[in-house]
C-alpha positions in Angstrom: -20.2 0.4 6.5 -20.3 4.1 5.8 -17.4 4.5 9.0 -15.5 1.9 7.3 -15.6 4.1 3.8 -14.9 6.8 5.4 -11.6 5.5 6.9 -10.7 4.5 4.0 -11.3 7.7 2.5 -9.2 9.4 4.6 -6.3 6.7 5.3 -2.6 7.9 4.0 -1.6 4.6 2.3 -4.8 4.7 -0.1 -4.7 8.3 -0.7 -1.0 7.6 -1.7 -1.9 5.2 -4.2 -1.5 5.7 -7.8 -2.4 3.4 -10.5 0.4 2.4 -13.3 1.8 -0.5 -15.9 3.6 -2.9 -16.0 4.0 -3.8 -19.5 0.3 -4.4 -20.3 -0.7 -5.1 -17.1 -1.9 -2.9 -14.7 -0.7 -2.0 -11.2 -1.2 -0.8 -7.6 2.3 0.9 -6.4 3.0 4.2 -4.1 4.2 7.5 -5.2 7.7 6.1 -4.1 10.2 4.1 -4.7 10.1 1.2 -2.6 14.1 0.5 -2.8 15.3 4.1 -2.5 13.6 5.1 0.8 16.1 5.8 2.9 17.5 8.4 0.3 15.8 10.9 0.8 13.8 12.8 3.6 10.9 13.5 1.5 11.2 9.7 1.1 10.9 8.6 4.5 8.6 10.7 5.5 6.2 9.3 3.2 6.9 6.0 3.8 6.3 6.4 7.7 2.7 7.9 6.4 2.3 5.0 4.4 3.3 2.4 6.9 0.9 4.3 9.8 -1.7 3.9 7.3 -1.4 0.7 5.9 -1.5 -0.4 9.8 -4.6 1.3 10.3 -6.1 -1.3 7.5 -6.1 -3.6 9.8 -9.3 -2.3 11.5 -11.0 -2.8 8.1 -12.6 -5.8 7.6 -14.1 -6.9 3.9 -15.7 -10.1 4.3 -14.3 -10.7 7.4 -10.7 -10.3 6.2 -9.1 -7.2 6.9 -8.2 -4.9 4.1 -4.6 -4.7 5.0 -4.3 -8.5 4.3 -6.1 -8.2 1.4 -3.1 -6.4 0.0 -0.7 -8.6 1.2 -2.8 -10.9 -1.0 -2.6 -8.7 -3.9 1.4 -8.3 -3.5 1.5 -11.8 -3.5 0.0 -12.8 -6.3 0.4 -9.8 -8.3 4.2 -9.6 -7.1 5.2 -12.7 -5.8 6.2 -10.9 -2.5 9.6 -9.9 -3.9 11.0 -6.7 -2.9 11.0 -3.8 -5.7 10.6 -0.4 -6.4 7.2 -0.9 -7.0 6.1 -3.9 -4.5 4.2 -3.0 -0.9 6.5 -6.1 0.2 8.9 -3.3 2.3 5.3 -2.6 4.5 5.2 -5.9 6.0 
């Protein structure tokens, strides 16, 4: 378990988290915008650091359930899988 916190720790697409609103309800997006990637370097190189980490959440299982599926769950039900500036639905 302690590995697995460790990982997490140090993976790029949780370090690039950032907490936010969305109206009165609270959110999970990245420090980018999810429809204006390719518009920037500074952009794309983030998202490729975000993409190699998110991938890397596959090796961490929760449950049984790896912890890259469990935010495919979240954008799912917190996003409804649509594609938006602030929606991890560009990842998968």
């Amino acid at each position: 378990m302690e590995e697995a916190n460790n990982l997490v720790k140090r993976n790029n697409f949780i370090k690039g988290l950032v907490s936010g609103n969305d109206g009165n309800i609270p959110l999970y997006k990245l420090d980018i915008d999810m429809l204006s990637i390719d518009k920037s370097p500074i952009s794309k190189m983030k998202y490729q650091k975000y993409l190699d980490g998110f991938i890397d959440l596959h090796n961490i299982l929760i449950n049984g359930t790896s912890l890259a599926d469990w935010f495919m769950v979240y954008n799912l039900v917190r996003n409804k899988n649509n594609y938006g500036r602030d929606r991890f639905t560009t990842l998968f």
